[in-house]
Backbone atoms as SQL, in Angstrom:
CREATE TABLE atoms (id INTEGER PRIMARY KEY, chain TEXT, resi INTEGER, resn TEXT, atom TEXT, x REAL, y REAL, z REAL);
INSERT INTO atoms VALUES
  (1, 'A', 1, 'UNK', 'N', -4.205, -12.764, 3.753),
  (2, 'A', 1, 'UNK', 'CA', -4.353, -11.427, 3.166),
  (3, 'A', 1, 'UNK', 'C', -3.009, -10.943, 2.607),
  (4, 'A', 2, 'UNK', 'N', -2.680, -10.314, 1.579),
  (5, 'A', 2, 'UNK', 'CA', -1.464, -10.224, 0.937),
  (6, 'A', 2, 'UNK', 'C', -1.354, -8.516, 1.563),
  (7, 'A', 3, 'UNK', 'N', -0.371, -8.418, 1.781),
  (8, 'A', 3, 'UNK', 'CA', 0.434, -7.323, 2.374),
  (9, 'A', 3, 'UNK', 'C', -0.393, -5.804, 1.594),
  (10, 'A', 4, 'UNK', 'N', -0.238, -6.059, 0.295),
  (11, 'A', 4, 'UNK', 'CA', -0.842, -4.555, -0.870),
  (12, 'A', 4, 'UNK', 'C', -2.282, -4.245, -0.025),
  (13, 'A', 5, 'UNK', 'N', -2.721, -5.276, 0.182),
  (14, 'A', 5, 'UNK', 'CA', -4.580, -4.958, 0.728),
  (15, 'A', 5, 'UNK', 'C', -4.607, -4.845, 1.920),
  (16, 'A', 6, 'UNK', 'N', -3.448, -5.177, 2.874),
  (17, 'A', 6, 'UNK', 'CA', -3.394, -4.508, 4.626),
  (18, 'A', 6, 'UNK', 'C', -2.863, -2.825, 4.109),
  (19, 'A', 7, 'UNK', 'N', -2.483, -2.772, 3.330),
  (20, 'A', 7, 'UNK', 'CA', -1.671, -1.260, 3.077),
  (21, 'A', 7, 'UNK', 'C', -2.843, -0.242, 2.803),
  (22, 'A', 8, 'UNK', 'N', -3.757, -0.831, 1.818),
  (23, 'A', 8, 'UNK', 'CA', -4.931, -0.066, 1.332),
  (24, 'A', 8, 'UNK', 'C', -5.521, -0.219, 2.406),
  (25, 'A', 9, 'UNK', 'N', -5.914, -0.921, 3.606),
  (26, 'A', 9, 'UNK', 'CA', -6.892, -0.937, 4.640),
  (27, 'A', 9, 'UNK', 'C', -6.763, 0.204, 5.223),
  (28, 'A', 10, 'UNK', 'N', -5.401, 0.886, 5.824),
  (29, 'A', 10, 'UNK', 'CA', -4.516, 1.783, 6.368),
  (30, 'A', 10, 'UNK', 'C', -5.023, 2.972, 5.393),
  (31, 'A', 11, 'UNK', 'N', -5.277, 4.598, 6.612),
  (32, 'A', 11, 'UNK', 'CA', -5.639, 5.693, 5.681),
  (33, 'A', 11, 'UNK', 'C', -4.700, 5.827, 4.860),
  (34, 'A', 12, 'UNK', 'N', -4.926, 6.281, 3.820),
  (35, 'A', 12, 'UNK', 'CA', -4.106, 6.535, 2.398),
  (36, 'A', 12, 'UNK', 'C', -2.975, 7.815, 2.772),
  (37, 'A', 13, 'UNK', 'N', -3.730, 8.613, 3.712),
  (38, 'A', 13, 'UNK', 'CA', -2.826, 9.635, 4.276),
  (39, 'A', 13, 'UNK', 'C', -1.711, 9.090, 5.019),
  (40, 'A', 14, 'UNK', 'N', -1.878, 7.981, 5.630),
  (41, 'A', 14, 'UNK', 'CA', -0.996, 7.699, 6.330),
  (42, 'A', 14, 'UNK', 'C', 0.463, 6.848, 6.001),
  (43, 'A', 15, 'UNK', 'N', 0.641, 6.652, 4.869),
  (44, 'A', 15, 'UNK', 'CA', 1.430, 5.447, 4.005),
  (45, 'A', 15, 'UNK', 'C', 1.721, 5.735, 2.902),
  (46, 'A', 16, 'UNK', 'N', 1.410, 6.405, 2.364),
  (47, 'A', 16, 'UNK', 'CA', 1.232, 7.004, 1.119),
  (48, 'A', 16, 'UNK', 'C', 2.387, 6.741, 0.166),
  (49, 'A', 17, 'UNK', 'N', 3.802, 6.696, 1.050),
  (50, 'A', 17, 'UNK', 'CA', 4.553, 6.140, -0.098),
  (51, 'A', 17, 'UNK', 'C', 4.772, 4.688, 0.289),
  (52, 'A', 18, 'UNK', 'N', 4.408, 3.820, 0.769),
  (53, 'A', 18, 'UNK', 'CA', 4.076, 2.277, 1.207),
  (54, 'A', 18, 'UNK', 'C', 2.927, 2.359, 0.211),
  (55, 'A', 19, 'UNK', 'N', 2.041, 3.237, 0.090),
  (56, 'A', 19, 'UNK', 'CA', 1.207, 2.424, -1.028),
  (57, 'A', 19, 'UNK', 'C', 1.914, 2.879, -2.321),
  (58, 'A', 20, 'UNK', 'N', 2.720, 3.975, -2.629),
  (59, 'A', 20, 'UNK', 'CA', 3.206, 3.416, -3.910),
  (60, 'A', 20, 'UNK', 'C', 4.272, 3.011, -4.319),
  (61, 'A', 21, 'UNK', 'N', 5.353, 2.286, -3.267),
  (62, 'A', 21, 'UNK', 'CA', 6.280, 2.152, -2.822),
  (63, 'A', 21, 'UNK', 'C', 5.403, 0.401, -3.882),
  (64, 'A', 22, 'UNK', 'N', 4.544, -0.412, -2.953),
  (65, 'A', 22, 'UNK', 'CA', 3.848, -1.699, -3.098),
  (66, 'A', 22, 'UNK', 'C', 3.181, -1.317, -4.628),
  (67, 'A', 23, 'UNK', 'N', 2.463, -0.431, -4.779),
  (68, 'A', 23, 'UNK', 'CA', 2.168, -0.561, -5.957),
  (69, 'A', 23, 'UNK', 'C', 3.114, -0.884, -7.527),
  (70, 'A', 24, 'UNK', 'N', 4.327, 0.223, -7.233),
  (71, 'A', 24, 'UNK', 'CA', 5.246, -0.057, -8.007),
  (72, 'A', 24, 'UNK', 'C', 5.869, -1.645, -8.322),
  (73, 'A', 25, 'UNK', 'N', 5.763, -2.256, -6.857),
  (74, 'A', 25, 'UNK', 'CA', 6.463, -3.539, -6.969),
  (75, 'A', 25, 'UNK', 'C', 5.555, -4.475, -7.488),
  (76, 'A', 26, 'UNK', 'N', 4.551, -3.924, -7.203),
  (77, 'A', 26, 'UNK', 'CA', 2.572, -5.068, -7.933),
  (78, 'A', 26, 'UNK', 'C', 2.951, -5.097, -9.633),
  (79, 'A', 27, 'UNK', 'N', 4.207, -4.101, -9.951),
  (80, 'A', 27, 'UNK', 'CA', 3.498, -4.021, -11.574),
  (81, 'A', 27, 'UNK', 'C', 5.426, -4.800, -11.819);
């Protein structure tokens, strides 16, 4: 499982800049 899709598993409330922290680095 690649790290971006354990992040999205995790409430969105909870990470929120881990998910766009990962998103940024996805692009």
């Amino acid at each position: 499982m690649k790290p971006f899709d354990a992040i999205f598993q995790l409430p969105l409330t909870r990470h929120p800049h881990l998910i766009t922290f990962e998103a940024r680095r996805s692009h």
